[in-house]
N, C-alpha and C positions, 0 to 999 in steps of 0.2 A: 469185496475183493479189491487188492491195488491195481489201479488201472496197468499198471505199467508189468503187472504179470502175464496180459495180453500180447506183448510185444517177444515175451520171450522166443519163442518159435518162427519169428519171421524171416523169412527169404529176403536179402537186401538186393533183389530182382524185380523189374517195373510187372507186374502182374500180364499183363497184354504181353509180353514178347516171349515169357514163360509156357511157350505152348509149344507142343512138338507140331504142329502143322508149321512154324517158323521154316519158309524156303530155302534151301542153301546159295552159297553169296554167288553170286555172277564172277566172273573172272576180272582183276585187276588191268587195267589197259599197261599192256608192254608194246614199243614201239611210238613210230607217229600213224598217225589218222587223219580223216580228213573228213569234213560231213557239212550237211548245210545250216542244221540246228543244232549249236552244242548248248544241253541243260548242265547248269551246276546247281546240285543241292537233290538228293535221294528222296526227301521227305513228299508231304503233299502236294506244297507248291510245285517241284519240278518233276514231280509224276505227273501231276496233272498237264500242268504244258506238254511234257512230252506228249503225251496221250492225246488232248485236244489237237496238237499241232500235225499229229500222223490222221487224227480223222478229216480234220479241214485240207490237208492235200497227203493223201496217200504214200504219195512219190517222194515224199520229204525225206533226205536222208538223215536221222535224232540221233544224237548219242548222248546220253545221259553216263555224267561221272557222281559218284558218291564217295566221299572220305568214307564214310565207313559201310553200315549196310543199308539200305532201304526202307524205312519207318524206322530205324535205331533211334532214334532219339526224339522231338516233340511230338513229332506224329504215329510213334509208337507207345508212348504212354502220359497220354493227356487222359483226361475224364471220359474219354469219348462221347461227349453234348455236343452235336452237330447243328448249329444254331442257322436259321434264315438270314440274322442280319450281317449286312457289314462292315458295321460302324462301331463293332463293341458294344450292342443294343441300343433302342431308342431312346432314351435319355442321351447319349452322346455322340449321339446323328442327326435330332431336335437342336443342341446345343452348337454343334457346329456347320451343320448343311443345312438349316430348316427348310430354304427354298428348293431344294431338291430331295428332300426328305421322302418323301411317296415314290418318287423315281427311285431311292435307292432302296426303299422296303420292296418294290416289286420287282427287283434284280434280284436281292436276295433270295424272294420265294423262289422265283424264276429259275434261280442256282441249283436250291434247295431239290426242286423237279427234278434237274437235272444228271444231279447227280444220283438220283432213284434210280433216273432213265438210265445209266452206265453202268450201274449196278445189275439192273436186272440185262442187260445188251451182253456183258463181260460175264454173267454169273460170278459174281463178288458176293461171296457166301460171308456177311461182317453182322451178323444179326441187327440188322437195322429195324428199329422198331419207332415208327412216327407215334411217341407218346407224349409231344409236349413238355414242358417244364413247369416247375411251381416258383415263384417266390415267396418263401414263407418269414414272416414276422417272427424274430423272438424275442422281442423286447418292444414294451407298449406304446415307444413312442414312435417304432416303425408300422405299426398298425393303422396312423394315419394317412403312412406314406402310397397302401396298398391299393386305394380306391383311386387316386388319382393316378396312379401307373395302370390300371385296368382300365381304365375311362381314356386312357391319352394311347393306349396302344389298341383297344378297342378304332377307335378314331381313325387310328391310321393302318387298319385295314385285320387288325388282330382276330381271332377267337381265345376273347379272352372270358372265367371265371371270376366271381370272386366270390373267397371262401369263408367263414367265419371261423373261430377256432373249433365250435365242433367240426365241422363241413372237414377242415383238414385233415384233423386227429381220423377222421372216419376214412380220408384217402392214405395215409400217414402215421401212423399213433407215435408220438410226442409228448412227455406235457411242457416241452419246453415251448410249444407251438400255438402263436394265437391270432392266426391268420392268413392268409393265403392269395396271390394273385396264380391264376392255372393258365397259362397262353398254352389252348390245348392242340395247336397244329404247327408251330411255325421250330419246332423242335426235335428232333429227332436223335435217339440214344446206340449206339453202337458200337463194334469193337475194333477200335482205332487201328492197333497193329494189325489185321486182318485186310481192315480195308486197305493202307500201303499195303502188303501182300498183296491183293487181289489187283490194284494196278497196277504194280510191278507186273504180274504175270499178263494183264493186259497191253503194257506197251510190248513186250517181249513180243507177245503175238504177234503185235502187227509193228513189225520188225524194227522196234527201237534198237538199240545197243546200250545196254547197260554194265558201266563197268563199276562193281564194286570196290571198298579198298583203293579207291583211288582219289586221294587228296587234289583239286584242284591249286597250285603253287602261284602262278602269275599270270595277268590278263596283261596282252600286246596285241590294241588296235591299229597300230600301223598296216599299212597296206591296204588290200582292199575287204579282207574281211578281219579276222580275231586269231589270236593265237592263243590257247591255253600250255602252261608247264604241267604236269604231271613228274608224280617219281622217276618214274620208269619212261617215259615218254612225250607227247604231248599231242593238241589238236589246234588243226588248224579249219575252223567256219566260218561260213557266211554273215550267222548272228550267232549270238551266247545270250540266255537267259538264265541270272543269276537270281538261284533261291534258298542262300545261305542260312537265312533267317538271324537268327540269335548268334552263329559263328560269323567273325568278321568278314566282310565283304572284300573280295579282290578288288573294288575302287576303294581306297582309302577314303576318297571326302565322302561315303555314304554312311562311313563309322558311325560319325556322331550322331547321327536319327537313332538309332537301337541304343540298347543296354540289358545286358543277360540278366535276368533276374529268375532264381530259383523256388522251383513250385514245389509241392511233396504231396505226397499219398501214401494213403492204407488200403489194402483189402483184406476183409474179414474171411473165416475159413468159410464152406457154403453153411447156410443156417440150415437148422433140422426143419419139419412142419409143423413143431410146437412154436419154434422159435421167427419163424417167418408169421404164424395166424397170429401173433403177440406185436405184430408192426404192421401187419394191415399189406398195405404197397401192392393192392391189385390191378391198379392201372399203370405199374411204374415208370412212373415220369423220374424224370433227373429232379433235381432242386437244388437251389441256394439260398441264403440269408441275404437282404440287403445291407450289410454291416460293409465299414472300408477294407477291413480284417475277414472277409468270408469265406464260409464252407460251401463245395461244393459235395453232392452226394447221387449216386444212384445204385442201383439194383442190376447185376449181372445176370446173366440168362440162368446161369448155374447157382443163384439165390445166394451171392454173398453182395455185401454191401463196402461200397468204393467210399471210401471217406479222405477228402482231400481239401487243399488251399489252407486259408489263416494267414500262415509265416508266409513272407515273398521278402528273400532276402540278396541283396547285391553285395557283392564283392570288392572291395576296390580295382580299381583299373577294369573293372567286368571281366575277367579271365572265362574264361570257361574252360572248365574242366570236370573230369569224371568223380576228381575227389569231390564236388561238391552236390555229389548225386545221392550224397548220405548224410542224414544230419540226427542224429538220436534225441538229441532236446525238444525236436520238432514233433519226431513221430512221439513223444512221452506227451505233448501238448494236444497233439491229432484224439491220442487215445482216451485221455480224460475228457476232452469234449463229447468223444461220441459216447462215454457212458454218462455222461449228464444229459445226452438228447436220447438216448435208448436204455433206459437203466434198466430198463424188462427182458435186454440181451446182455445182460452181466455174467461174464463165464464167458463169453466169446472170445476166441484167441484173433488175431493178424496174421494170416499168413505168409504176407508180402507186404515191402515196405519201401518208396524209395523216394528220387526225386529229379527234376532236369529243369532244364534252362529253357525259359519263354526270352521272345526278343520284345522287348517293352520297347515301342513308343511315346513321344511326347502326346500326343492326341489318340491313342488308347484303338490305335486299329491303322489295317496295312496301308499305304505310302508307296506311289512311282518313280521311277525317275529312269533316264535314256541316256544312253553315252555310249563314245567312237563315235558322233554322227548318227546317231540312232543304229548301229550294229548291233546294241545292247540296250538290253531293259532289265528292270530291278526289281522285285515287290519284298516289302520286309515291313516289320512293322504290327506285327497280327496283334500281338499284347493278349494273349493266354485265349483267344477266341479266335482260330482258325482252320477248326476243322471242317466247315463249310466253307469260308471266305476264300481260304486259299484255292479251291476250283475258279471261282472270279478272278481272284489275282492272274493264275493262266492265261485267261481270256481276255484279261487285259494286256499282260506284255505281249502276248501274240499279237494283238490291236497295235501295237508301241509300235513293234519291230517289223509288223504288216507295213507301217505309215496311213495305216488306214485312221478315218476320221470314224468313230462310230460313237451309239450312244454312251456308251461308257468311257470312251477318251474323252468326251466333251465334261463330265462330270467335274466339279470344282474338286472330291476328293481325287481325281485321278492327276489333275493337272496343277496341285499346290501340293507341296511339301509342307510336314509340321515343322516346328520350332527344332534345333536342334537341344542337342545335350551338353554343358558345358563342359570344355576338359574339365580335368582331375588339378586338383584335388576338390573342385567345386561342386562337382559332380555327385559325390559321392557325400559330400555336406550338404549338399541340396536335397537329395534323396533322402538323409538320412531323417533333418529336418523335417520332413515333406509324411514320414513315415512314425513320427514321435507326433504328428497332429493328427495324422489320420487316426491314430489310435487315440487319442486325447477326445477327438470328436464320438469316437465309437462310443467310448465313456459319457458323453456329454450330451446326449438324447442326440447326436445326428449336429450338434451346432459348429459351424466351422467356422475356426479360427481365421486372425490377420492373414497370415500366412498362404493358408487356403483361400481366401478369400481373392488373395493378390494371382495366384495363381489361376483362377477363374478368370480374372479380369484378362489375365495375359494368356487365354486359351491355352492352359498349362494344369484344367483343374482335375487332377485325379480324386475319384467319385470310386475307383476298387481297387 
């Protein structure tokens, strides 16, 4: 069958926000206001602050504005792989924190607790399922690379496997697959637009103000606190903590650390029980490839299978916009991969298909920064792994905007900025460059070019 008669049928709707439990939006702020903590950005980051900042003092007055709705966008359909770490994994927290490398694998787990603990406090019904993740080998000369990723995260505090290619195929079936590292705790699989729901409906409770539909326009730190513009209105707080992510930043000089770069995904229709015992996936863990070009993949409660990543493409100038939330070339590239790793689900349709914008940094995970005088604090930066980190990122600007000194302000990730991004039109030649090696290398058993090379040296090296 041609791969590409799978796609016929598909919904051009992120899968996750496709559910009638979806909340209806909160009301648009008309008027001015007035509050002690104002959040911008609806997504996980500025739920989670909200949320953390009303448990840590009660009496906090929070308003949370959102442009559009509440998990609408990265945090309503990413992979849902809620990962421990928060460096972008251990290779690129070895690479750039070594010295505090353990300090930040045990914050992560630390997070990871924590946000169980909120889940079961709020009853956040997100099927969270602590299954661990795989890294599977598909090609033999990353089969070398999988004992020394098991052995170095082992090391630094992991429960790690390692699989051979039966051991996988028997958790798995593949024959594209010929090996396996299993990090079988520090990973957990759930449904992303759910969880935003479930905290929305937790700050609510404990009397945030959430206004949907409401674009944040201009930040005015003059005086003694902030001013926000809105459409219709505006606010005036104490502090503002901004968590725009991947949409520009109200401070201008924060632009250049991000750049939107677009992800995409499949979901399959549910598989029957011939077609699920033909793939095995009784413990289902999430997984990916170590390629620079990689698939990520998992297993829904309701047995279909998420097949996502590959393409990660930028735009010039990084616009963000909606048009870029569809791209058919990609999802025709999704489709033929996933019948070359499951040719024993051939007949399977797509029933949904789509895609959104990650905020990429230079150093491949989130970034602080404080302004007005510390009225304001930043986090941005996640680079396609923030469904766990962004709780920490909370906890951190709360830390900023507290003035408080704590172990996690002390961190060298929290108190150094990466490299910026260079304007345009360099930007987008450098990337593009940066993107024509990655792939080169993927081709090349893993061996990275000058280029690559230069960019390591200049802690610039992009590894996915």
């Amino acid at each position: 069958m041609d791969p590409l008669v799978s796609l016929r049928d598909t919904t051009p709707t992120p899968f996750w926000l496709d559910d009638p439990r979806r909340p209806e939006s909160t009301p648009a702020l008309v008027g001015a206001t007035t509050c002690d903590l104002l959040v911008v950005g609806g997504g996980y980051t500025g739920l989670w602050t909200a949320l953390v900042a009303k448990e840590r003092d009660p009496s906090l007055d929070v308003v949370l504005v959102e442009a559009g709705e509440a998990g609408g966008a990265a945090s309503g359909r990413n992979g849902g792989f809620c990962e421990s770490s928060l460096t972008h994994g251990l290779a690129n927290g070895l690479d750039r924190w070594p010295d505090e490398i353990d300090t930040l694998e045990r914050l992560g787990r630390e997070n990871l607790r924590a946000m169980e603990d909120a889940q079961a406090r709020y009853d956040i019904d997100c099927d969270w399922e602590r299954t661990g993740s795989l890294v599977v080998a598909t090609a033999p000369h990353q089969v070398a690379w999988l004992a020394e990723e098991a052995e170095t995260a082992a090391r630094h505090g992991a429960d790690t496997v390692l699989l051979d290619a039966d051991e996988v195929r028997a958790e798995i079936d593949s024959p594209t697959f010929l090996g396996a590292v299993w990090n079988k705790s520090d990973t957990a699989m759930l449904n992303p637009a759910r969880l935003a729901w479930g905290l929305k409906r937790a700050c609510l409770d404990l009397g945030v103000r959430i206004h949907e539909h409401t674009p944040a326009l201009s930040l005015d730190g003059r005086g003694a606190g902030v001013t926000v513009r809105t459409p219709y209105g505006g606010i005036t707080a104490g502090r503002v903590a901004l968590a725009t992510n991947a949409y520009p930043s109200l401070l201008r000089r924060h632009r250049p650390y991000t750049v939107p770069v677009y992800d995409y995904a499949l979901v399959t229709e549910p598989l029957t029980e011939e077609q699920l015992a033909s793939v095995g996936w009784r413990n289902r863990q999430g997984w990916a490839d170590p390629a620079n070009y990689f698939h990520y993949v998992r297993i829904t409660t309701d047995h279909r299978i998420l097949w996502g990543g590959y393409d990660v493409v930028h735009h010039f100038r990084g616009r963000v916009s909606a048009e870029h939330d569809r791209r058919p070339e990609t999802y025709a590239t999704l489709a033929r991969h996933f019948f070359t790793t499951f040719p024993q689900l051939a007949g399977v349709r797509f029933s949904h298909a789509w895609g959104g914008a990650i905020d990429a940094g230079t150093r491949f995970c989130v970034f602080f920064d404080t302004s007005h005088h510390g009225k304001g604090a930043y986090a941005a930066g996640f680079t396609g792994l923030g469904v766990g980190a962004t709780r920490f990122g909370a906890e951190v600007m709360l830390d900023l905007l507290a003035g408080e000194t704590t172990e996690r302000t002390t961190l060298e990730l929290v108190r150094r900025k990466p490299m910026p991004f260079p304007p345009e039109p360099f930007r987008s030649i450098g990337i593009g460059i940066t993107q024509r090696s990655l792939a080169r290398a993927d081709r090349d058993e893993g061996r990275r070019d000058l280029w690559l090379r230069t960019l390591d040296r200049l802690g610039l090296g992009f590894g996915s």
